[in-house]
Structures are given as structure tokens and as C-alpha cells.
C-alpha positions in Angstrom: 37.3 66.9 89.3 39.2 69.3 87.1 36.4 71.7 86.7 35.4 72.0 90.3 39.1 72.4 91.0 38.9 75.0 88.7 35.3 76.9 90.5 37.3 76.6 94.1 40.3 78.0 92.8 38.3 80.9 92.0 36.9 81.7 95.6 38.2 85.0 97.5 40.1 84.2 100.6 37.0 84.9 102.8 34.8 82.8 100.7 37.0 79.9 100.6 37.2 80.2 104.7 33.8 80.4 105.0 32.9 77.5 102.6 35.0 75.4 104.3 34.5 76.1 108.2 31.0 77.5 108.4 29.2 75.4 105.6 31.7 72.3 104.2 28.7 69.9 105.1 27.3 71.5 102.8 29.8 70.1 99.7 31.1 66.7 98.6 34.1 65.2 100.4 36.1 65.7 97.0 35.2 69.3 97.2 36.0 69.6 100.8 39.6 67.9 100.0 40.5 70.3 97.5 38.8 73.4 99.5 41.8 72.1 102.4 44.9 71.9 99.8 43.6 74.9 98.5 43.7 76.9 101.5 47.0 75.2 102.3 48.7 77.2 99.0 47.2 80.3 100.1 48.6 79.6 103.9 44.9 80.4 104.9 43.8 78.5 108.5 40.8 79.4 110.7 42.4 82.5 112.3 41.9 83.8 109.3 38.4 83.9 109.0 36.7 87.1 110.2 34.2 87.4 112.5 30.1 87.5 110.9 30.4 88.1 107.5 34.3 89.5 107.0 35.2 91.7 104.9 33.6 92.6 101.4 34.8 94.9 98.3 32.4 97.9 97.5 32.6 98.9 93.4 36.6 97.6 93.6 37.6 99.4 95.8 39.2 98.7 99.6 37.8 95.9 101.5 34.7 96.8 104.2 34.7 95.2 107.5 31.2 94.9 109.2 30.4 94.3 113.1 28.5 90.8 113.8 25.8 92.7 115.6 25.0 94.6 112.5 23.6 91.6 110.6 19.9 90.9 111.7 18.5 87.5 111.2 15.6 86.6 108.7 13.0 85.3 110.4 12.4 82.5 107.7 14.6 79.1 106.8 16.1 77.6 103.3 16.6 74.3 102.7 20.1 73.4 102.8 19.8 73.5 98.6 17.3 77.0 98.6 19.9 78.1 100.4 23.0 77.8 97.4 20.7 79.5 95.5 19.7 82.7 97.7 23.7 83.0 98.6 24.3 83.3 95.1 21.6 86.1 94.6 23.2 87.7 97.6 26.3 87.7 96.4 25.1 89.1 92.4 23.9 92.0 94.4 26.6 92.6 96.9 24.4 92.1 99.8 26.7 91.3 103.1 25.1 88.3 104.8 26.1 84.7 106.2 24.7 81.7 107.1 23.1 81.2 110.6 23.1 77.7 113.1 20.5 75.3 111.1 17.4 74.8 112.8 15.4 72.1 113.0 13.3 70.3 110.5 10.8 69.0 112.2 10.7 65.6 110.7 11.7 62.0 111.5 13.4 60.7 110.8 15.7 62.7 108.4 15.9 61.5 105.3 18.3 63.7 102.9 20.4 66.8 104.1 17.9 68.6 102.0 15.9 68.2 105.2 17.7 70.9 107.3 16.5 74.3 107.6 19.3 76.9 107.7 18.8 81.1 108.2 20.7 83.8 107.2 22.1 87.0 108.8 21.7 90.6 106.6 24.1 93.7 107.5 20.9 95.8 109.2 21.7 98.5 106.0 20.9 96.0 103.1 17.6 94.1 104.9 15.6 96.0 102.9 17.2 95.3 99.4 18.1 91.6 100.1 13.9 90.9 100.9 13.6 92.7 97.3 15.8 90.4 95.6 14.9 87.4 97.6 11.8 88.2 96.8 11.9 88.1 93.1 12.8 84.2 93.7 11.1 83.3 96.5 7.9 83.0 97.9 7.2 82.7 102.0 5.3 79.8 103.6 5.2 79.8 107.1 8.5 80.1 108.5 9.7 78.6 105.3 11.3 80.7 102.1 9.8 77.9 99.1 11.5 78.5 95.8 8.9 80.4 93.3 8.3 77.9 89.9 5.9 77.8 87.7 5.9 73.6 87.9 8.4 70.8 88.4 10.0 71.5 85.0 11.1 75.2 87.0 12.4 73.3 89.9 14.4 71.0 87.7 16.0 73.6 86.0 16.8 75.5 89.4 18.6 72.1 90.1 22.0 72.6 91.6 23.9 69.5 90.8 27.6 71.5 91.7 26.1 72.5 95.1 24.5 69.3 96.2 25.0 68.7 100.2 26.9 65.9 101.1 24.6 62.8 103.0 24.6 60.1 105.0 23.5 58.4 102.4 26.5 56.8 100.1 26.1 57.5 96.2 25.6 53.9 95.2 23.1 53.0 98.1 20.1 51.0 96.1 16.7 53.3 95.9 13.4 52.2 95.5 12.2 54.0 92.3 10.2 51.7 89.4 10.1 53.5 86.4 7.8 52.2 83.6 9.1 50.4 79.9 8.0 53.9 78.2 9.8 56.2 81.1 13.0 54.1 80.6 12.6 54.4 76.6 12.8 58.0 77.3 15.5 58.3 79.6 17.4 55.7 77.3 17.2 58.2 73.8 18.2 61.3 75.3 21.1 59.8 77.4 22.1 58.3 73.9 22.0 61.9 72.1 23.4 63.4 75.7 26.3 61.1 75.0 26.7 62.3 71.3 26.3 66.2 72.2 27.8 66.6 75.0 30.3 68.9 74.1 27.8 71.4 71.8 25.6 71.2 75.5 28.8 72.3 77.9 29.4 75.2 75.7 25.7 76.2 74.5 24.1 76.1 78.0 27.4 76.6 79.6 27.6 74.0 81.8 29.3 71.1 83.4 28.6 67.6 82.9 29.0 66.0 86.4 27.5 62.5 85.4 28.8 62.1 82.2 30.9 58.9 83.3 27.7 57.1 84.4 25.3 57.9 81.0 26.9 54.2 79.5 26.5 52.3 82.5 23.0 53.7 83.3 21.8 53.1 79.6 22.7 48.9 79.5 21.1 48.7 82.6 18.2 50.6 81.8 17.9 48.6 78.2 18.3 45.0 80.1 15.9 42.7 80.6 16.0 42.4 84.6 17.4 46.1 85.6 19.3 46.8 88.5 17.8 48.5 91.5 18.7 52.2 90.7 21.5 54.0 92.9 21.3 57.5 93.7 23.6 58.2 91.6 21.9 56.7 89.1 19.1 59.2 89.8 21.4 61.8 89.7 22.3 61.0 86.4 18.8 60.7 84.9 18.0 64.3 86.5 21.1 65.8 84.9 19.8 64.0 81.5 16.6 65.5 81.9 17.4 68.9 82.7 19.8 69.6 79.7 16.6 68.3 77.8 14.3 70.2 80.1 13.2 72.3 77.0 13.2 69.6 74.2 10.4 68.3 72.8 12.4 64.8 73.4 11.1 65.5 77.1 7.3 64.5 77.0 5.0 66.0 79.4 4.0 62.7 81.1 7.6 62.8 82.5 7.0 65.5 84.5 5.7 62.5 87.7 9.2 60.9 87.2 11.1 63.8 87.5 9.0 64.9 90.8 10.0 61.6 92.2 13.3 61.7 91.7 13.9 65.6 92.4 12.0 64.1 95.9 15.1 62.2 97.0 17.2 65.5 97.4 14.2 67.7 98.0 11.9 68.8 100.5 8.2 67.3 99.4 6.6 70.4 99.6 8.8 72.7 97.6 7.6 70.1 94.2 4.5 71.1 93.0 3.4 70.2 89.4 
């Protein structure tokens, strides 16, 4: 809670406003609390928050204010978690945009918030720069924008576990995942070293640790003889195991189904390919 107190405090004014009234469903109800007594210190409300984009520093120096109708839309949708992702490669290259309305999904029913499709609007003088860089990290299917990966071990590691949207579904609602005696046995030795190291991990991959509390309780029931059905936060904490091992040869290849499935619960099907 400390730490993502910590990330929030660090949002600009206009970034804070727009997190919290154009995309909170987007973040956990913990973050959206602290977003509100945040923005309560700064005496920030909703009048504050400019029109399309706002306003945006060039190089350091005085803040830019853009017109609505200079932003264009892109013709093709992000999944609500693609779309973390592409804001943040926006934002590395100073690239004016916001999020558009969410269109539809096309499914149902919807399972996961991951299901939405959401577009984006580019200031009309950076379309050309922000296809380049989206480019680099995405490919286009359809109407779609799929994350490029080279395999599911990619899409683990592109993983957003800070930016994960918030659901309808409640963190310790029961899933229907079987995981075999030798996937378990797996899961069980690197949550065991995860609980030894995870101190060296935070500062060598520079990371937070967002299921740290629930490594223990996962690894008794995973060693008993009759487990537990698995919660999804149970699977969240079996991804986060696997993707600070994502590299180690602790991680054997036949793994690579398991973490498929589970990515599949917060995922669109068709952006996990092996």
C-alpha cells in the first residue's frame, strides 16, 4: 500500500485528474482511495481537469495547452491492459494523447475487464510518430492493436501486475484451474526461494512485490494433500512467482501451458500465443 502510495504521489496534477475521472475503472479500489485523498491535499476536483488531453510540458519548459479537435482517433482498440502499456510508451515519448469511450468487445458474456476494447485520441501533429513507436510494440489485427511477443514467456513478462483493471470478479472468488503434482512442485520451489530473495529481486529487477503476503499461504495449500480450489488471487500470485523466474532455468519449458492459462483469466485469448 506504501509503495503505490508512493507511485500516485508522483503523478502530475493532470495525470492524477485523468486517472481518476476518465480511467479509475481501470485501478483497484485501494488505488482509487488514495488517488481521492490525494487530490484532496492538492485541492484538485473535476473542474480542474482540462478539456482532451490538458496541458503537457515540452523539454521543461511552460506548459502546452491543445484543442480537443486536434487529437484524431486511431482507428484500432487495446485491451483495457494493452492499453497501460501503450500510454506509457506515449508518455516516454511525449506524445499528447488520451483515452477514448470503450467500445465493445464483442463477446458474451464478459468475462474479465480485460475484455473491453478502449481507443485512443493523438494531437493530429504527433500521429505520425505515435504509429512509429506503437509500432515498435505492437502488431495490428483487424481492428485490434495485439501486443508483439515472441511466445507466452514475452507476454508474461509484459505483465502489468501494478496496472491491473479492477473486476467484477472479487480477488478470492474460487477458479477452476487443476494444475498437475509436477506443476505444483514447481510453483512450490520458486515461491520458497521467492520468499528467501525477495529483497535481492525488488532491487535487482527493480520491482515491487505485490503478492508477497500470499507466497506462505499459497505454498501449504499447494503442498497439502486435498488443495484448496485456487482464488484469483491465488493465480495472481503464481504469475508474479513465475515472472521474477521468467528467465531461470528453475522455470522449465513445459510450464509455459500453465502460465497461458492462468495469463487467460486477465487476458484476451487471442493476444496468448505460444
Amino acid at each position: 500500500m506504501d509503495d503505490m502510495r508512493a507511485t500516485i504521489n508522483e503523478f502530475t496534477d493532470h495525470e492524477l485528474l485523468d486517472a481518476y475521472f476518465r480511467t479509475r475503472d481501470q485501478y483497484t479500489p485501494e488505488a482509487q482511495a488514495i488517488m481521492a485523498e490525494v487530490m484532496r491535499n492538492r485541492r484538485l476536483s473535476e473542474k480542474d481537469l482540462t478539456d482532451g488531453s490538458g496541458t503537457v510540458s515540452e523539454d521543461g519548459g511552460a506548459p502546452v495547452q491543445y484543442e480537443r479537435e486536434d487529437f484524431i482517433p486511431f482507428e484500432h482498440s487495446f485491451s483495457a491492459i494493452d492499453l497501460l502499456l501503450a500510454s506509457a510508451v506515449l508518455k516516454d515519448n511525449s506524445i499528447p494523447f488520451f483515452a477514448d469511450n470503450p467500445t465493445s468487445s464483442g463477446t458474451f458474456p464478459i468475462e474479465t475487464e480485460a475484455d473491453r476494447r478502449l481507443t485512443i485520441r493523438v494531437h493530429k501533429d504527433f500521429a505520425e510518430k505515435a504509429h512509429e513507436v506503437l509500432g515498435e510494440h505492437f502488431s495490428k489485427d483487424g481492428s485490434r492493436y495485439v501486443l508483439r511477443n515472441e511466445g507466452v514467456r514475452e507476454r508474461l513478462r509484459a505483465f502489468n501486475f501494478h496496472d491491473i483493471p479492477a473486476s467484477e470478479h472479487p480477488p478470492l472468488e474460487e477458479v477452476e484451474v487443476s494444475l498437475t503434482q509436477e506443476e505444483k512442485a514447481v510453483i512450490v520451489a520458486l515461491g520458497r526461494r521467492l520468499l528467501t530473495e525477495a529483497d535481492l529481486i525488488e532491487k535487482k529487477q527493480d520491482r515491487i512485490l505485490f503478492y508477497f503476503d500470499s507466497l506462505e499461504p499459497l505454498i501449504e495449500d499447494l503442498e497439502a494433500p486435498q488443495s484448496e480450489p485456487l482464488t484469483r488471487n491465488d493465480l495472481l500470485a503464481i504469475l508474479e512467482i513465475m515472472q521474477v523466474y521468467a528467465d531461470d532455468e528453475g522455470l522449465p519449458g513445459f510450464m509455459d501451458e500453465s502460465i497461458a492459462t492462468l495469463l487467460s483469466f486477465f487476458l484476451e485469448p487471442d493476444t496468448i500465443s505460444s
